[in-house]
N, C-alpha and C positions, 0 to 999 in steps of 0.2 A: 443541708441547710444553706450550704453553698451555692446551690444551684437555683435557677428561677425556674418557674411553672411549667415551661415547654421544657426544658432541659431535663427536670426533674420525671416527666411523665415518659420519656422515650431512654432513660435511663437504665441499661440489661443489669442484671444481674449477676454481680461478678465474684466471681471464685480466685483463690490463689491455691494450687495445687503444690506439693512438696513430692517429689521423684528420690528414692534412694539410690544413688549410682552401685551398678553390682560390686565396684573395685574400689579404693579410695583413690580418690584423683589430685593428684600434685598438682602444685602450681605450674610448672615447666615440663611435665607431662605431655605433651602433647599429643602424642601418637594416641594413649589412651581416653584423652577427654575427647579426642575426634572421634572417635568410635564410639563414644557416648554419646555427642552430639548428632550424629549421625542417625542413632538406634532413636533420640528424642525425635527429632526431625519426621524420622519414617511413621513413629505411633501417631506424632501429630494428625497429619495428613492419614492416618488410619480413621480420626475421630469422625469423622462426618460420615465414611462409608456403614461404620457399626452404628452411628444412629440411625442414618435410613433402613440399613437391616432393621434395629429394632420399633421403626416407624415411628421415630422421632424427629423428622426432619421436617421444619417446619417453614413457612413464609419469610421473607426477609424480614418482616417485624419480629419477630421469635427464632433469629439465628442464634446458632450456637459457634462462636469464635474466640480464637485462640489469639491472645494478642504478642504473646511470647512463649517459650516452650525451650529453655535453652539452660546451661548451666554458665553460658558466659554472657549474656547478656537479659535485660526485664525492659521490655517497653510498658511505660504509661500511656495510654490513649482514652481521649474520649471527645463529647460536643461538649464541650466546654467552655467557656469565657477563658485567655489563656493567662489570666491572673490568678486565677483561682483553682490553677491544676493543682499546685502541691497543697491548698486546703480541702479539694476534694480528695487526692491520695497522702494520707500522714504519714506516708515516708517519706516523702520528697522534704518534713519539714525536717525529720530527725538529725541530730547532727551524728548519730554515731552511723547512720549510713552514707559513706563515700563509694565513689566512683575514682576510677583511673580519667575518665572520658563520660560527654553528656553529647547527644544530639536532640534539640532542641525545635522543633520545626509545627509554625502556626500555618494554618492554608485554609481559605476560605474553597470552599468546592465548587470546580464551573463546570464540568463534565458532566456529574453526578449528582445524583440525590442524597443530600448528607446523611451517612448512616454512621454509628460508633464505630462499628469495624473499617471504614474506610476514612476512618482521622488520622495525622499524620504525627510521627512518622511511621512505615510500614513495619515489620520484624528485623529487616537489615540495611534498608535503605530510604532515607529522605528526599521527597521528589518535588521541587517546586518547578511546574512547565508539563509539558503535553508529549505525548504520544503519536505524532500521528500517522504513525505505519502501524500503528494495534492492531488493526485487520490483519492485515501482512504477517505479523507477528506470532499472534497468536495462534489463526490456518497452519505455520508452519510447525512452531510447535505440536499443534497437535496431531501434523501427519508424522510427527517424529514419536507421539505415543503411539499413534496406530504401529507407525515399526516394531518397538518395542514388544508388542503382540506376538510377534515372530517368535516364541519358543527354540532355539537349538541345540537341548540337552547339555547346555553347558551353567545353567543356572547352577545357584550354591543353595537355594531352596526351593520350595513351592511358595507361591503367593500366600496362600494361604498359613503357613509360616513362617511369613516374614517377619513379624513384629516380634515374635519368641526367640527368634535366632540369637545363638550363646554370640558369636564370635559377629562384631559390626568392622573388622578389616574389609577395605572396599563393598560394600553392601551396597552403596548407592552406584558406585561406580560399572559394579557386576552381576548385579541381582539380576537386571534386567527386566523390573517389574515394578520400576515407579513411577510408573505413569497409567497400569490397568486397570482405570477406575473402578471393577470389582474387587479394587485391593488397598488402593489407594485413592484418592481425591485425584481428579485431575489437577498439574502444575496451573493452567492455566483456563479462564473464562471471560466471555464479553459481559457475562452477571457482573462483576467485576470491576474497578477504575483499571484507568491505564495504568497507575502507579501500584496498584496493588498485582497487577500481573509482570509488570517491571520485579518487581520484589520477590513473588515464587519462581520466577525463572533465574533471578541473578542468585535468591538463597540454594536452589538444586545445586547451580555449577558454582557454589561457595563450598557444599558439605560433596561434590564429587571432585574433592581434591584441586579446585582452583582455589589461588587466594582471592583475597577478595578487588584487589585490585587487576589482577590480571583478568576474572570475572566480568568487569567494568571495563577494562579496556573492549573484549572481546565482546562486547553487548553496546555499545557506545563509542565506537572509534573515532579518531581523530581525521582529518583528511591528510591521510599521511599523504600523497602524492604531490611531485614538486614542491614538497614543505620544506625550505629553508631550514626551520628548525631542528631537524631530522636529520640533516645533509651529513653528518658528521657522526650518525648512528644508526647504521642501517640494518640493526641486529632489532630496534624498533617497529622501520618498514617492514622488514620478513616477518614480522611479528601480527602484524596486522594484514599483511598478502595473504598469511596462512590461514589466519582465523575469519577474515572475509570470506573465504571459499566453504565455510564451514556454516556460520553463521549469521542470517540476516540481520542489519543493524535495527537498532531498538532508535528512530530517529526526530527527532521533534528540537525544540526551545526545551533546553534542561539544566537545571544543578542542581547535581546528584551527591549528595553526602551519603555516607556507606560506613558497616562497621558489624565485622563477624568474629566480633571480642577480640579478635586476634593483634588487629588494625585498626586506624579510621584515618578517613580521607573523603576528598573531595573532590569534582571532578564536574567541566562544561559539556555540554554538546561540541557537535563540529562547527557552529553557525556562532556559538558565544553568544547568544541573547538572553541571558540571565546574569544579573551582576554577583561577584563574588570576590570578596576582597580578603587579607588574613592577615592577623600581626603574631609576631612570637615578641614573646616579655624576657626578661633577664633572668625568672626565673624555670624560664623554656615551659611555659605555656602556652600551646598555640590556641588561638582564638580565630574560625571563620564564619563570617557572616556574609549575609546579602549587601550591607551596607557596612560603612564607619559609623562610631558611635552608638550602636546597640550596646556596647557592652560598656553597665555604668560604671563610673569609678575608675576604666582604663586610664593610665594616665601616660602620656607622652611619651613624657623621661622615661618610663620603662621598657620601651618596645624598639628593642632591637633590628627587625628587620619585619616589614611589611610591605606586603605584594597584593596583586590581582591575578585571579586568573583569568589567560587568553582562551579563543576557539581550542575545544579540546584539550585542554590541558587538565594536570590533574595533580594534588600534593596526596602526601598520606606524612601516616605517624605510626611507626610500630611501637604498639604498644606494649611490647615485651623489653628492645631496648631502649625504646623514650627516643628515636632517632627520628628528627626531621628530614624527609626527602624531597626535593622537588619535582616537576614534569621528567625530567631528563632523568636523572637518579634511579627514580621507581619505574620507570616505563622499562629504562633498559635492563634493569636488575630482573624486571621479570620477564623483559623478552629472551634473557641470555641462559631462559632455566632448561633451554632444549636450543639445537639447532635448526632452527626453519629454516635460515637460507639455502643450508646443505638440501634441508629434504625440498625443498622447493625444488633447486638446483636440478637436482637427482628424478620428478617425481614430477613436476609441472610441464603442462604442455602447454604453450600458448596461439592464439592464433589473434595475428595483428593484420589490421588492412593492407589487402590486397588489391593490385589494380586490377580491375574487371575486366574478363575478355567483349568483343568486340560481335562473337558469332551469337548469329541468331537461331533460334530453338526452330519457328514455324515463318513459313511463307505468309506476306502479308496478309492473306484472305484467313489463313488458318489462324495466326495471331487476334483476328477481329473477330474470328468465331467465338474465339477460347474468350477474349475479354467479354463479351456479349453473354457468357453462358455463365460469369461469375458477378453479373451486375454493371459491368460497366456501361458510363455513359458517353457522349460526344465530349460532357462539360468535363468530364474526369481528366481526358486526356488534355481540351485546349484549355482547360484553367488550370486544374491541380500539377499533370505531369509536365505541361510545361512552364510554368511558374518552379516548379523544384526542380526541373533538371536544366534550364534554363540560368536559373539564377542562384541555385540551391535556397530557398526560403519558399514556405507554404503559403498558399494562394490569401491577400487579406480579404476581410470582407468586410461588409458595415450593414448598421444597422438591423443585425442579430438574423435570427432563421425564423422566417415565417411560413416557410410550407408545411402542413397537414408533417404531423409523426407520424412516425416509419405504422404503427399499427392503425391508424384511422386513412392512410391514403389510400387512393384508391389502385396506385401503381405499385409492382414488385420492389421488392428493398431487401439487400443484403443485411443478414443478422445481424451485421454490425452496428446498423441504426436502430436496434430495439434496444440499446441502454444508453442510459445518458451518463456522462463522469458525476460521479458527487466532488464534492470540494470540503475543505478545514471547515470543521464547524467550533473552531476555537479561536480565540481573538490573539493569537500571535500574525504578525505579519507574513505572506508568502516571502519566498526565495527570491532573488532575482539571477536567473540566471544569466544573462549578461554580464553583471558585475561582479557576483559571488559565485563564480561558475568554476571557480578552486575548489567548493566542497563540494560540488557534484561529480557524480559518475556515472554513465552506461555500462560499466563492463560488468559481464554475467560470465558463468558458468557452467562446462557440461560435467558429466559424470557421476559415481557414487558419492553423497556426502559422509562420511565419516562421523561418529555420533560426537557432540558436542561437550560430552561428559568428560572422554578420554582422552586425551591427546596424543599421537602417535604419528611415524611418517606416515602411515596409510593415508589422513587428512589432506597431503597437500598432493594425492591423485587427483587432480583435475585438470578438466582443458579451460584453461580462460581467455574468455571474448572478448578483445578491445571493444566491438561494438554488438548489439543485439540483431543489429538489421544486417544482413548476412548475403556475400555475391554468388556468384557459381565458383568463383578461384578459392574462394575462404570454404566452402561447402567440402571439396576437393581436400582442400587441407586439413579438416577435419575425419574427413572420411579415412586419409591416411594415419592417422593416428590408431586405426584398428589393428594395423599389423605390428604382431608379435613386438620388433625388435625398435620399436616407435611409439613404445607405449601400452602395447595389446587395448586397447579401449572398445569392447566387444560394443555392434553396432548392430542396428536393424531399421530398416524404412516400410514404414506400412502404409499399403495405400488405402486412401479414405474414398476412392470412388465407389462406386457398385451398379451396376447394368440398368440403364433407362427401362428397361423391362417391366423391371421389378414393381414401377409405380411409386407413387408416396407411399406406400406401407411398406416395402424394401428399406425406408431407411432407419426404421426400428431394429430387424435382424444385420441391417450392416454395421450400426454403431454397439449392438451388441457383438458382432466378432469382431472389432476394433479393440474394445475395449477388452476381451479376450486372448486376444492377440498378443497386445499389450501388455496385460500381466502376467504371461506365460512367460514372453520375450524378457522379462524385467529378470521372475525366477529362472531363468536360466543365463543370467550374468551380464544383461545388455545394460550398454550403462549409456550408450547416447542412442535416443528413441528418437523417428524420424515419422512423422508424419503429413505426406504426401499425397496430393490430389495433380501431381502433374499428370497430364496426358504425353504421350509417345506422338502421336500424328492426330490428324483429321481423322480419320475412322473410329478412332478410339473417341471424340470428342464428342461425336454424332454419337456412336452405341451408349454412350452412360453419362450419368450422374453423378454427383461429391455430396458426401455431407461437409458441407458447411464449418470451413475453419475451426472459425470460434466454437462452433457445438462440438466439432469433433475432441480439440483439447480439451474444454471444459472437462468433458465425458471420460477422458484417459486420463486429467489432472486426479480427478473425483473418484475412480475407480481403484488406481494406484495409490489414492490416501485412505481408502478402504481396506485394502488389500496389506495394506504396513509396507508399502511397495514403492514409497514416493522418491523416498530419500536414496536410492538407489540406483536412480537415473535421471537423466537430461532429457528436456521435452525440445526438439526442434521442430517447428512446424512451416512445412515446403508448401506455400501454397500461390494461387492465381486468382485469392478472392479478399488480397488488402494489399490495400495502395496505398493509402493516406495514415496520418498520424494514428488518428483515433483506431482504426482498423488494429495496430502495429501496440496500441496500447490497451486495446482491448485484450487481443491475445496473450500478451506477456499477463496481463491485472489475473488471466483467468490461468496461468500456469505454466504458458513457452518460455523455456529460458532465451530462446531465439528464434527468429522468423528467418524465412529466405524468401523473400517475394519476390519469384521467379518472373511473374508474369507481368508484372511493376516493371525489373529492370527490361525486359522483352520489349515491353510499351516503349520505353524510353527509347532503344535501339532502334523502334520502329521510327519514334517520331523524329530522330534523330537524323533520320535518312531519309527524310521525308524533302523535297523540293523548295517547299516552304520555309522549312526551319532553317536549311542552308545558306538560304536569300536574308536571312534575317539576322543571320550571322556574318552576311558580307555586309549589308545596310549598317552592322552597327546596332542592330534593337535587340541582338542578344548577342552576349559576349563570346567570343569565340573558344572551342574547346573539341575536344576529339571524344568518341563515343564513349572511354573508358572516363574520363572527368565527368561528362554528362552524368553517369550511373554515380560518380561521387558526390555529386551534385544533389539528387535523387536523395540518395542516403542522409547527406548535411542536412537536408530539411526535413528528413524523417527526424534524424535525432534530435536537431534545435525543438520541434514539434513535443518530442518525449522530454523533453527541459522543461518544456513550458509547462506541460501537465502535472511535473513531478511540482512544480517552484508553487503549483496553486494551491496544494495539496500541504507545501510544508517537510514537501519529502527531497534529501538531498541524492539518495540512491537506487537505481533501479531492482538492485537484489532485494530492495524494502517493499518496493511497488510490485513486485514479482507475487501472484497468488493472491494479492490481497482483494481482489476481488472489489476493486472501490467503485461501484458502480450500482444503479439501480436501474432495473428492467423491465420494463412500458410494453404491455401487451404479449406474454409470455405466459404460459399455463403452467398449473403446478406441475405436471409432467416435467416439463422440459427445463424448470427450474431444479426440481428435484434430478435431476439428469444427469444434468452437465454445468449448472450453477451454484449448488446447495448453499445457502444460505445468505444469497444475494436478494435484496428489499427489491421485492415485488408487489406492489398494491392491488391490480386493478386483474390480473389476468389473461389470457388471451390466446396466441398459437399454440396448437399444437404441434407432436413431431410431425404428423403429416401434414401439418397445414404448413409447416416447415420447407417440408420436399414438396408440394407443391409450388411453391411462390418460387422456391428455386428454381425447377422449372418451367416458371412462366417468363423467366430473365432468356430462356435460351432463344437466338433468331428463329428456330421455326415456329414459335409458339408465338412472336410480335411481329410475326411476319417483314423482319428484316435481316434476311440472310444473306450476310458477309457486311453489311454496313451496322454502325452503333444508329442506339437511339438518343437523341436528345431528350431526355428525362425533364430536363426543366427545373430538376431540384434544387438548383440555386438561380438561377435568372427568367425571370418567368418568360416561357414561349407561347405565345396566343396558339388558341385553340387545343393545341395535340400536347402542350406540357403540363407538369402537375401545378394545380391549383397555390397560389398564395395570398394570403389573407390583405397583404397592402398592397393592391393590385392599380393600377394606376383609376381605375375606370370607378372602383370604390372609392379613391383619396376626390377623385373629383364632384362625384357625387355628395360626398361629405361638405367639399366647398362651396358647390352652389346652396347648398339647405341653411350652412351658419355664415353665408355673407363672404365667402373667402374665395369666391372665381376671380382671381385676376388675368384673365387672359388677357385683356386691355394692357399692353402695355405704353412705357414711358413716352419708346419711339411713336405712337401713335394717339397725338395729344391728348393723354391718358387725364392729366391735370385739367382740364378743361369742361370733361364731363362729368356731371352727375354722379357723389359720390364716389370719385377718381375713376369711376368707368365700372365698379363693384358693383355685382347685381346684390340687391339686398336679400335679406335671411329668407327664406323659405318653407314654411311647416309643412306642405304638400312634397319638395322635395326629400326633405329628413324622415319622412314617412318612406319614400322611397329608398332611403338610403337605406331604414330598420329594416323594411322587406327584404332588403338586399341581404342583410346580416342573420337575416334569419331561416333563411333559403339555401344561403351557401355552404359550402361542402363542409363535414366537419373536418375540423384540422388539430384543436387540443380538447386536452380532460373536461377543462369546464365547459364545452360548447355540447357534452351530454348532458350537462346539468338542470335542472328548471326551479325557479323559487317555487315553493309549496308551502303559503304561507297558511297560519290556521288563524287568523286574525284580518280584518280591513285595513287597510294602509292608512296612515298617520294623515291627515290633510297638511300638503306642503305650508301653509300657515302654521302651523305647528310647532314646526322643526327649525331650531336656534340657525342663525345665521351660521354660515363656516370660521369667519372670525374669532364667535364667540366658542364654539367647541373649540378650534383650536389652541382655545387658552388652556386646555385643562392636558394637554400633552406635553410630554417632559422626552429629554434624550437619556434614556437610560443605555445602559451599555451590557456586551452580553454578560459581562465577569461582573456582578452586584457586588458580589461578595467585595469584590478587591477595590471598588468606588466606594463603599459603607462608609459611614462617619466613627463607626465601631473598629474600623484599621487602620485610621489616619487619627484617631484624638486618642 
């Protein structure tokens, strides 16, 4: 009765179920209700695999969902008006049902499509704010079920008796089988909100023996680095060193309230763009909201102490002793419940920048071959490489990119221009990395990751990279870390070439024993994978061919998350075919934990020693510096570059950005998608792998018949005649002016005022003709210039049609969050 006519027709059908615990369960019990809760937990997540067994799984309008399932806590959820929650559930009115604690949480939905099961709050966590490393996220989560897959006769049962098992001690934590979705539901889904996938991964590492604040910290961290606040508790920082390495941050605009009956707490992002404020009362009730003044009847006089939380910070309230803790209190209490500094101490390898050597790999003709054979152009080196090694910042441009995409040109183009970055499609504000460049970070990761459930010193085995973009002295350094008494960090570098011979159909059986290679190399204990396309000399250069960076990682990311094989090593990828930012973020988006762009720093050495650059350097038009600065140079505007992408995106860390795959790919075939990209938005279709290894090469000089010199490509500055076509072409914008009245060549200096019409020749329907032939002739360059109207109707006669004025009046600036503008959240 409570509900109106749309609420009431999308309304499920709800059940409350009664569980007899097999033991009676104390209040202060705990060892036993965890094991209870634990055994609820796993049937949960049973329910949906034995409906589809018995082919009851239906559509999202006829899901079947669990909104609670616990013996210490009961969510109410629904679409509801938030006045009338407790008249639609009559327990909320009863007085004889108390609570210790309530979480309380209204959300209009901008992501999603409002359904019942995704109203807030979730089963352990309330989320108001965005996700936007979900992608990131979730990919990695579920190459950590594919792990999982991995059987090693040490389970405590069969999947298949899981849910009947007597004894629930560690069950999540060692079963090893809660993630087989022949067994159980998968943790995680993009079906899904970001907040509801937020919620199955932080309830797993709640019921595998984390609390739930420690849970939170290690899913949501702080930007401990250089943190002031921290300075005085570094049992905190080791705390979040170790679980970094472990864990990709869950990273977006958040405040996050939490509660796994145990506790409850509250808790910011690293960035603080969510308000959160708290008062405790005399009778030690804490109260946190968004705002002051939610809570009626609060009255002054009785509030003791009230705060704000800052970036990352976080309260709780144990609910067992009624103890109020702050950020400091509860952070350190639960970093201090294991030694990480020791095992880091003991257990990490780091590798910090290095100054770069100075020798050169190939003599200059050989260097121009090798760049030549990987797509490079004239513009690559005199704009991009020396704009960044020059001054360290990437080259600007203006007025956006008008030549023909990498799939409608007519010229060769490295893979790397067949996808374009997607960006936040949520109304929080980017990053600025300049200002707020406290909470970012590039540093990544090599080695086995340790599973996230457990916690052990084996976790803090890893080598960590102050930077992703990697020299020949840091390559070296890593490399040392294989032997025995330096770590043992079993290594292997495979090469991605394979014999010019072979043809474009050779690069199907090469990237199949890549990818074989690969997962052999993982099962047999390699834990930093090296994948390499260097060449040794000129002979080698001229005999063969590379697959292609980006394809090549894709394909071993994707093969090694098939295989339950991901989380067991580090992807480096050695290559001579990325230069530029996008290349460097393509790579890592599709799986390298780091690059070494060999032939990048090479370029630089070259151009370094070049005559010209010298001179430019004594002139004064470029700052002066020695070859090893030049290469740091190089690097600064790689990484400033990877800032910039992350801050558009909304993402503060690169281990977020790592695999997420944020990208959508323009002219690519299911093949090659299914390949080496799985599950990257592809619309329209296009190469294949052999059209792949063709185009490759047709970038080499004997193929463009320019052997030992680049070609000017043209793809940023148009070159008459021999470069690639651009759509604002001088010869177009003029043609455009003479037809609408706009030739001023006449100028001031030539008594421009004195002729006719300032010297402007007037409009032209004969030339505007010319100009449409022109537009309709020229080369295609994007999606809609395949397009054609096909209309099934006669055109409106322009008399007809309302002035622009008057349509304009009936447009309004709506915003993309309705929900949160509604007059139904403000009155």
């Amino acid at each position: 009765a409570v509900l109106g006519p749309m609420a009431r027709e999308a309304m499920p059908s709800i059940w409350q179920l009664f569980v007899n615990p097999p033991v009676r369960l104390e209040p202060n019990d705990d060892s036993v209700r965890d094991g209870f809760e634990r055994t609820l937990y796993l049937v949960r997540r049973r329910f949906s695999v034995e409906l589809k067994n018995a082919g009851l799984d239906w559509d999202d309008d006829h899901e079947v969902y669990v909104a609670s399932f616990s013996s210490r806590t009961i969510v109410y959820k629904g679409m509801v008006q938030s006045a009338v929650l407790a008249q639609f559930y009559k327990d909320l009115t009863n007085e004889n049902y108390t609570s210790q604690f309530i979480i309380y949480h209204r959300r209009f939905s901008t992501n999603t499509s409002p359904r019942w099961p995704l109203a807030q709050p979730m089963r352990v966590v309330g989320h108001n704010g965005e996700i936007n490393t979900l992608l990131g996220n979730v990919n990695w989560i579920k190459a950590r079920e594919a792990a999982k897959d991995n059987f090693d006769g040490t389970m405590p049962v069969s999947g298949g008796d899981l849910v009947d098992y007597d004894s629930t001690e560690n069950i999540v934590t060692m079963c090893n089988t809660q993630d087989i979705p022949s067994v159980l539901e998968p943790v995680v889904s993009l079906d899904r909100s970001d907040s509801a996938n937020l919620d199955s991964v932080f309830e797993l590492m709640c019921q595998s023996r984390h609390r739930a604040p420690c849970a939170l910290m290690a899913m949501v961290p702080t930007a401990y680095e250089n943190n002031p606040d921290l300075k005085n508790n570094p049992e905190i920082t080791n705390f979040y060193k170790f679980h970094g390495g472990l864990l990709e941050a869950w990273d977006g605009p958040a405040l996050l309230v939490y509660s796994d009956g145990k506790s409850i707490g509250a808790s910011l992002d690293r960035n603080g763009l969510r308000p959160a404020r708290y008062s405790i009362t005399k009778d030690g009730t804490v109260y946190m909201m968004s705002e002051t003044g939610v809570i009626p009847g609060l009255k002054e006089s009785d509030i003791v102490e009230k705060g704000r939380l800052g970036p990352g910070q976080m309260i709780n309230v144990d609910l067992v002793s009624g103890e109020f803790k702050d950020n400091i209190r509860i952070k350190s209490e639960i970093a201090s419940r294991h030694p990480y500094g020791e095992w880091i101490a003991r257990q990490r390898k780091d590798v910090a920048k290095l100054e770069a050597d100075g020798d050169r790999h190939y003599e200059d003709d050989t260097a121009t071959f090798a760049q030549s054979t990987f797509g490079w152009g004239l513009e690559d080196i005199g704009m991009q490489i020396q704009d960044m090694a020059g001054s360290a910042k990437e080259t600007t441009y203006s007025m956006g990119d008008d030549a023909p995409i990498a799939c409608l040109s007519e010229r060769p183009h490295p893979l790397f221009n067949y996808f374009k970055q997607r960006f936040a499609q949520v109304t929080n504000p980017p990053i600025d990395p300049l200002r707020e460049g406290v909470v970012m970070s590039l540093g990544m990761t090599l080695g086995k990751k340790e599973s996230i459930y457990k916690v052990s010193e084996k976790g803090a085995r890893l080598i960590h990279l102050e930077s992703p973009v990697l020299n020949g002295a840091e390559m070296e350094k890593i490399k040392s870390y294989a032997q025995p008494e330096n770590g043992g960090f079993q290594q292997e570098t495979l090469s991605t070439r394979y014999s010019l011979e072979d043809g474009p159909a050779g690069i199907k059986a090469a990237l199949d024993a890549l990818c074989d290679n690969a997962a052999n190399a993982v099962r047999n204990g390699v834990e930093v994978l090296i994948l390499s396309d260097f060449a040794a000399d000129q002979a080698e250069l001229e005999k063969s061919t590379y697959i292609p960076p980006l394809l090549a990682v894709g394909a071993v990311h994707h093969r090694l998350i098939a295989d339950g094989l991901r989380m067991d090593t580090g992807i480096v990828v050695e290559t001579g075919g990325a230069w530029s930012t996008h290349h460097i973020a393509c790579l890592v988006g599709y799986g390298a934990n780091a690059v070494h762009p060999y032939l990048a720093l090479e370029t630089v050495k070259q151009w370094y020693g070049q005559e010209k650059t010298q001179k430019m350097m004594e002139a004064g038009k470029l700052k002066k510096a020695t070859v090893a600065q030049a290469q740091e140079n190089y690097r600064a505007a790689v990484e400033n570059g990877l800032l910039k992408i992350l801050s558009k995106m909304g993402i503060s860390l690169l281990t977020s950005y790592q695999g997420a795959q944020i990208f959508e790919a323009l002219g690519l075939s299911d093949e090659v998608i299914d390949r080496s990209f799985k599950g990257t938005t592809s619309r329209i279709g296009g190469m294949s792998l052999e059209d792949i290894a063709s185009e490759t090469v047709m970038m080499r000089p004997e193929a463009i018949k320019a052997k030992m010199k680049l070609i000017n490509y043209g793809y940023y500055k148009p070159v008459p005649k021999l470069g690639e076509y651009h759509i604002n072409s001088s010869d177009l914008a003029k043609l455009l002016h003479d037809a609408i009245g706009l030739d001023k060549s006449v100028s001031a200096a030539t008594d421009r005022d004195e002729l006719e019409n300032d010297g402007v020749k007037p409009k032209s329907v004969a030339n505007y003709e010319i100009f449409k032939k022109s537009l309709q002739t020229a080369p295609l360059a994007n999606i809609r210039d395949l397009l054609e109207f096909d209309s099934d109707r006669p055109s409106i006669p322009i008399e007809e049609v309302e002035p622009a004025s008057e349509i304009m009046r009936r447009f309004c600036t709506g915003a993309m969050s309705l929900g949160a503008l509604s007059r139904e959240a403000h009155d």
